[in-house]
MIRO-224957 format. One line per field, with one value per residue (C-alpha): residue number from 1; residue in three letters; x, y negated, z negated. Coordinates in nm, 4 decimals. Each point is the difference from the previous one (the first is absolute). Layout:
N
num = [NUM:...]
residuo = [ALA:...]
X = [X:...]
Y = [Y:...]
Z = [Z:...]
***
This chain:
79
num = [1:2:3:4:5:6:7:8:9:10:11:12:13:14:15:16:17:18:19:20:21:22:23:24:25:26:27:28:29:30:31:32:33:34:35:36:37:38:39:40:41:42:43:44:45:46:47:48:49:50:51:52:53:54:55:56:57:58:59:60:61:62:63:64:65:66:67:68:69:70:71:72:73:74:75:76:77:78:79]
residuo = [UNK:UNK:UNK:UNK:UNK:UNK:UNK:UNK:UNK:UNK:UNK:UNK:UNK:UNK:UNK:UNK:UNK:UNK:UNK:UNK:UNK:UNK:UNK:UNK:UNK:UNK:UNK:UNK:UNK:UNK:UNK:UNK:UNK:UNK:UNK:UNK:UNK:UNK:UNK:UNK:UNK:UNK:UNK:UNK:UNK:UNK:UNK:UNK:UNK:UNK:UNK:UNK:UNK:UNK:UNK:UNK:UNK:UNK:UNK:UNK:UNK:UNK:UNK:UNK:UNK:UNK:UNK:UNK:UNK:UNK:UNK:UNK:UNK:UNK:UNK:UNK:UNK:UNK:UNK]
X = [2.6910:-0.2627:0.1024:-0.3321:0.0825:0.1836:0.3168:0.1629:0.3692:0.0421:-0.1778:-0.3552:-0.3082:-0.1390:-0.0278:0.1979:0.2232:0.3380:-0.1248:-0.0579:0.3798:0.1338:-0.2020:0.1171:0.3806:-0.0356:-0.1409:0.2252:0.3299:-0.1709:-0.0719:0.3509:0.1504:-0.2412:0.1546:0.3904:-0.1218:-0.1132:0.2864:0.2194:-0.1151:-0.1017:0.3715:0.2015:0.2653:0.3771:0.1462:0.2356:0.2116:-0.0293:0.1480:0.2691:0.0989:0.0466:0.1998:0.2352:0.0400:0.1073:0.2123:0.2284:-0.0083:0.1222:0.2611:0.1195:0.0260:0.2097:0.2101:0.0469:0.0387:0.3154:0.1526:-0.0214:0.1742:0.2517:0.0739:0.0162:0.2451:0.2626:-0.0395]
Y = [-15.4224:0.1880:0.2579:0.2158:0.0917:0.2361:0.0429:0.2843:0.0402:-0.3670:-0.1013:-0.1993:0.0877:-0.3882:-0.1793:-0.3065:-0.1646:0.0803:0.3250:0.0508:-0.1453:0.2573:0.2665:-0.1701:0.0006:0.4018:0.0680:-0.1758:0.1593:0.3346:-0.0308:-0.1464:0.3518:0.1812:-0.1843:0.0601:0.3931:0.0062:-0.1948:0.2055:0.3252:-0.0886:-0.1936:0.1703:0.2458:-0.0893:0.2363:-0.2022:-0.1458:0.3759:0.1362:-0.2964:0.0704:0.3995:-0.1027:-0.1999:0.2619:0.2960:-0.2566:-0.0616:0.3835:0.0715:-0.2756:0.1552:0.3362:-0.1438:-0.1782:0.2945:0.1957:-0.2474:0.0076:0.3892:-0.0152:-0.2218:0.1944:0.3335:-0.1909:-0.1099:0.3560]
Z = [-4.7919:-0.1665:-0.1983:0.0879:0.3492:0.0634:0.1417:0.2132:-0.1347:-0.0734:0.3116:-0.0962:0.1761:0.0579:0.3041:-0.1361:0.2713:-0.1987:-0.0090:0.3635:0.0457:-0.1663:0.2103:0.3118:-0.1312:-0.1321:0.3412:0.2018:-0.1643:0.0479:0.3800:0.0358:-0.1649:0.2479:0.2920:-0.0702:-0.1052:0.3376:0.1439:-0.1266:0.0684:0.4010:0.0204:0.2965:-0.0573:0.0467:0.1745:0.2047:-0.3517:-0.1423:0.3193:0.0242:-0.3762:0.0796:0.3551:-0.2089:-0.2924:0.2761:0.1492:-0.2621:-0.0783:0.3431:-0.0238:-0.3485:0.1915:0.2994:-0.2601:-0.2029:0.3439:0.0522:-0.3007:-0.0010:0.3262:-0.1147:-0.2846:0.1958:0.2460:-0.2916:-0.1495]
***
């Protein structure tokens, strides 16, 4: 390469075939990033695995409460 063209941050300015590679590669990578930004930020919302994870959390709350419910019972009972 010659060293009196310049470069822009280790990037030279010819129009050399290796050169044009490693604009293609640079600019491919970047688009790439742009498209999983974007597929990321349009991806759908789920609500349905949020709502099944809170459904089984107040489920085994209310079990605990009828067990403890029993047991309380029991308890009373014997007393």
């Amino acid at each position: 390469m010659n060293n009196n063209l310049p470069s822009l941050n280790g990037f030279p300015t010819d129009n050399l075939p290796s050169t044009q590679l490693k604009y293609d590669i640079v600019a491919s990578k970047f688009m790439t990033g742009i498209e999983n930004h974007n597929k990321r930020r349009n991806a759908p919302i789920s609500v349905s695995n949020d709502l099944g994870l809170i459904g089984a959390v107040l489920k085994g709350l209310v079990a605990l409460m009828i067990v403890l419910a029993v047991a309380l019972h029991w308890v009373w009972k014997k007393l």
